[in-house]
PAMARMAR-553892 format. One line per 3 residues: number of its first residue (from 1); for each residue y, x, z of C-alpha. Coordinates in nm, 3 decimals. Each point is the difference from the previous one (the first is absolute). Layout:
BEGIN
NUM	Y:X:Z ~ ...;
REM end
This chain:
BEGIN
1	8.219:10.338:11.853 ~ 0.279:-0.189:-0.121 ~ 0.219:0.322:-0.113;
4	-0.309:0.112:-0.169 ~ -0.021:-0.299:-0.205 ~ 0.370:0.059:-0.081;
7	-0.013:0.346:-0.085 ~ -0.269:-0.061:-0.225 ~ 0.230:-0.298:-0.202;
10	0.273:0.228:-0.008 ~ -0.214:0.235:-0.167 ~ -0.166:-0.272:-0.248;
13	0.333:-0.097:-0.128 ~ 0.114:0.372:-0.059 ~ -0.323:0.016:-0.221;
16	0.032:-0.352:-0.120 ~ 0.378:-0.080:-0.025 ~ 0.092:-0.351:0.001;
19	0.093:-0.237:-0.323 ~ 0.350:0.076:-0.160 ~ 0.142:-0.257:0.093;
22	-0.032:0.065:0.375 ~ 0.098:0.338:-0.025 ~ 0.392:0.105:0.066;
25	0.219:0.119:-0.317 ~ -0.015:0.420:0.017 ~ 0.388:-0.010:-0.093;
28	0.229:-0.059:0.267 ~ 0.319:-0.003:-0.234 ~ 0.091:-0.037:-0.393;
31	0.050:0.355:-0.084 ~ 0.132:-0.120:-0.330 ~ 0.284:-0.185:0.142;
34	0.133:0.316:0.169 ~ 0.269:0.199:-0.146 ~ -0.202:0.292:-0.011;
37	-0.239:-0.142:-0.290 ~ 0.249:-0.122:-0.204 ~ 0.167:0.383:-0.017;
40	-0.356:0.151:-0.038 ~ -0.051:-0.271:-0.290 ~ 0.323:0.034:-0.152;
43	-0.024:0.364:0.005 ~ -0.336:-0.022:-0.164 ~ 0.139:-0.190:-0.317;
46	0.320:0.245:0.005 ~ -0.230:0.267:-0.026 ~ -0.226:-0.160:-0.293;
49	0.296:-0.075:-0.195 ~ 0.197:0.337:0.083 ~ -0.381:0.192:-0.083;
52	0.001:-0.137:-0.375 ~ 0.377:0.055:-0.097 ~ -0.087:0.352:0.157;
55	-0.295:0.061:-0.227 ~ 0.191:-0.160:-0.268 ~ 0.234:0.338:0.070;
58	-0.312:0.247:0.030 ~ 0.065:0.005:0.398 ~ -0.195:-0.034:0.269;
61	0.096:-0.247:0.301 ~ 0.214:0.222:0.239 ~ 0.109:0.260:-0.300;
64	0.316:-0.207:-0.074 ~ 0.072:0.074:0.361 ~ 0.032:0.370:-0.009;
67	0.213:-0.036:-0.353 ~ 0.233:-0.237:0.213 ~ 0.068:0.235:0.267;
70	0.026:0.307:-0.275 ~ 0.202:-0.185:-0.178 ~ 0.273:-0.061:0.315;
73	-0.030:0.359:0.127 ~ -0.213:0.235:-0.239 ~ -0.094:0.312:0.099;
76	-0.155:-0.115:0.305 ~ -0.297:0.180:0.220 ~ -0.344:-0.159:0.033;
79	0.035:-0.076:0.351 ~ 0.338:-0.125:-0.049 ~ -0.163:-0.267:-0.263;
82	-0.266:-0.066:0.232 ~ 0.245:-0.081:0.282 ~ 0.238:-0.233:-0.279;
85	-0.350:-0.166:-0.109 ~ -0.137:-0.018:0.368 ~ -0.336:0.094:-0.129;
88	-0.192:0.355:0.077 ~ 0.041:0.319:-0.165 ~ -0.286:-0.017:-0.136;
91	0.007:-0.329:-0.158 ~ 0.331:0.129:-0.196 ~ -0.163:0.330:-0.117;
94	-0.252:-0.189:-0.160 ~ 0.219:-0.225:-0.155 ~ 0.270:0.283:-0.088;
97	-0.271:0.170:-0.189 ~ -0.106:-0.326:-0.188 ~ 0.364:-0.050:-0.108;
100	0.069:0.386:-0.067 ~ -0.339:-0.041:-0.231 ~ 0.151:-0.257:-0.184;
103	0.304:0.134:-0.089 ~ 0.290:-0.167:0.240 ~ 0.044:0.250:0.314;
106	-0.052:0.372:0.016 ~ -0.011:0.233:0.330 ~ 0.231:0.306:0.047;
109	-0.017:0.248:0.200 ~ 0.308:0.024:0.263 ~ 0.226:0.299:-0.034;
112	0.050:0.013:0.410 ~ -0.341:-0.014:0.043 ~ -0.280:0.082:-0.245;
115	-0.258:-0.180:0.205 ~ 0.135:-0.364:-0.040 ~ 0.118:-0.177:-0.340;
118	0.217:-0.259:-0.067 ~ -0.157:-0.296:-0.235 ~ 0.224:-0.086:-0.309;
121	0.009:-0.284:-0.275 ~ -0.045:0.132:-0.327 ~ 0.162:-0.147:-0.287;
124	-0.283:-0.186:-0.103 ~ 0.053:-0.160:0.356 ~ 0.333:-0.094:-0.026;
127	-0.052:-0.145:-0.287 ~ -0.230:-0.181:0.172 ~ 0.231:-0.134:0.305;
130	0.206:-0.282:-0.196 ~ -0.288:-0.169:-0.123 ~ -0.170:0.038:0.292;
133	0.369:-0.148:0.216 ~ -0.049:-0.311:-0.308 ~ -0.329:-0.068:0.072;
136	0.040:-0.005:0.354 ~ 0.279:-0.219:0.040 ~ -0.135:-0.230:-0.258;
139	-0.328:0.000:0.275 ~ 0.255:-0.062:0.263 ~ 0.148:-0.307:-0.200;
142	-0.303:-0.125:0.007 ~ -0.117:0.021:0.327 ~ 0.323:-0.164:0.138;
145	0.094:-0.263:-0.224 ~ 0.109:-0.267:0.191 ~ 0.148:0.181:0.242;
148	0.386:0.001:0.029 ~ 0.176:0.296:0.110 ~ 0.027:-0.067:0.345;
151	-0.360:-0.096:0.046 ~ -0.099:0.383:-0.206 ~ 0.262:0.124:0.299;
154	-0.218:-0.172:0.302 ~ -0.300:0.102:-0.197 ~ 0.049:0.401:-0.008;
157	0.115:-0.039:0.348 ~ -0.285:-0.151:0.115 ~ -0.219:0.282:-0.179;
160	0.170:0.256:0.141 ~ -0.023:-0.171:0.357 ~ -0.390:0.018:-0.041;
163	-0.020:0.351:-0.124 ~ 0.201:0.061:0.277 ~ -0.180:-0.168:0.251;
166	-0.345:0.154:-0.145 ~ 0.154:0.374:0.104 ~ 0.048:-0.003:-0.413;
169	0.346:0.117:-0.087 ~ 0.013:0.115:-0.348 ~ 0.311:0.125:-0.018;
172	0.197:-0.302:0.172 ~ 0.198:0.016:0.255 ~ -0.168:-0.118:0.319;
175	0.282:-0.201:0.089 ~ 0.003:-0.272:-0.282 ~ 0.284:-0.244:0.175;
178	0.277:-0.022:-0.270 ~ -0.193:0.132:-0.215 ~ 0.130:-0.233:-0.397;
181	-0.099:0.280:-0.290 ~ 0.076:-0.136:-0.337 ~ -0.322:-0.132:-0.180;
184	-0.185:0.220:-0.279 ~ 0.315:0.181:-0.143 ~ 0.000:0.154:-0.257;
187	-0.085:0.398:-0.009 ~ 0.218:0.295:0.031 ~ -0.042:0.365:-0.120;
190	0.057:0.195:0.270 ~ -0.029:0.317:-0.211 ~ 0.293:-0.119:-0.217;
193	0.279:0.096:0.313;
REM end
C-alpha cells in the first residue's frame, strides 16, 4: 500500500511541479562562456556588418565570394566554384545567375566540351573587384583592431584549426602546423602575367 501511495505522489508532482525555487536549474553549463558562442556571435555581427557594405555594392551576402575566386582564377566551371566556395552546385547556380543578371559574370560555353561552361567576370565586374578588395579590408580593419600581428597570426590559425576539425577545409591545407601567411595583402592580377 505504501508504493501505491508513492506512485500516486510521484504522479501529483509531475502534474503539479514543485515551487521554483525547489526545482534544479535546466542548464548544466554556461553555453555562453564556451568558445563556440563567441565564434557563432562574432560571426553573426561579421555577417551584419559585411551584409550592408554588400548591399551598399548591389551584392548579395555570398556574391562577393564567387567574384573573389573569379577574380584569382577566371574562367572557372560551376562545380569547380562550388568546390573553392564549399557550398552546393546548386547554391552557386543560383547565385551565378543573380550576378550574370546584374551585369558582373557571364557563362560560356567550353570549346572541349559544349555541355559545361566556364563562368567569367565581365568588365562591369572587374570594375567591381577593387572596391569590393577596399571595402573588405576596411571591414577587416575593423573587426581586428586591437589585434597586433601576431595575435591576427594565432587567430587565422585557430580558424583554420576549427574548420579543420569540423571536416570543413575550404581550401586549406589540412595540415596547418607552420602555417604564418601574411595578413590581408594587398591584391594581385593574375591575368596581368
Amino acid at each position: 500500500m505504501n508504493k501505491k501511495a508513492n506512485t500516486h505522489v510521484e504522479s501529483a508532482n509531475s502534474v503539479h511541479p514543485q515551487p521554483k525555487e525547489f526545482q534544479k536549474p535546466l542548464m548544466a553549463f554556461n553555453h555562453r562562456k564556451t568558445v563556440s558562442y563567441s565564434l557563432v556571435q562574432a560571426s553573426k555581427a561579421y555577417r551584419q556588418v559585411s551584409s550592408g557594405v554588400l548591399s551598399e555594392l548591389g551584392l548579395h551576402p555570398g556574391q562577393d565570394q564567387i567574384l573573389k575566386a573569379l577574380a584569382e582564377e577566371d574562367g572557372q566551371t560551376m562545380g569547380a566554384l562550388a568546390g573553392t566556395l564549399s557550398v552546393q552546385p546548386p547554391t552557386i547556380t543560383k547565385m551565378v545567375v543573380r550576378l550574370g543578371t546584374q551585369g558582373f559574370v557571364e557563362r560560356r560555353a567550353n570549346a572541349s566540351d559544349a555541355r559545361s561552361s566556364s563562368v567569367y567576370l565581365t568588365p562591369a565586374g572587374e570594375g567591381l573587384i577593387e572596391d569590393l578588395d577596399k571595402r573588405l579590408k576596411q571591414m577587416e580593419r575593423q573587426a581586428l583592431q586591437g589585434f597586433d600581428e601576431e595575435e591576427r597570426k594565432r587567430l587565422r590559425k585557430a580558424l583554420r584549426k576549427i574548420e579543420s576539425n569540423l571536416g570543413i577545409e575550404n581550401g586549406y591545407e589540412a595540415d596547418l602546423i607552420g602555417d604564418d601567411r601574411d595578413d590581408v595583402s594587398e591584391p594581385t592580377d593574375s591575368r596581368a602575367a
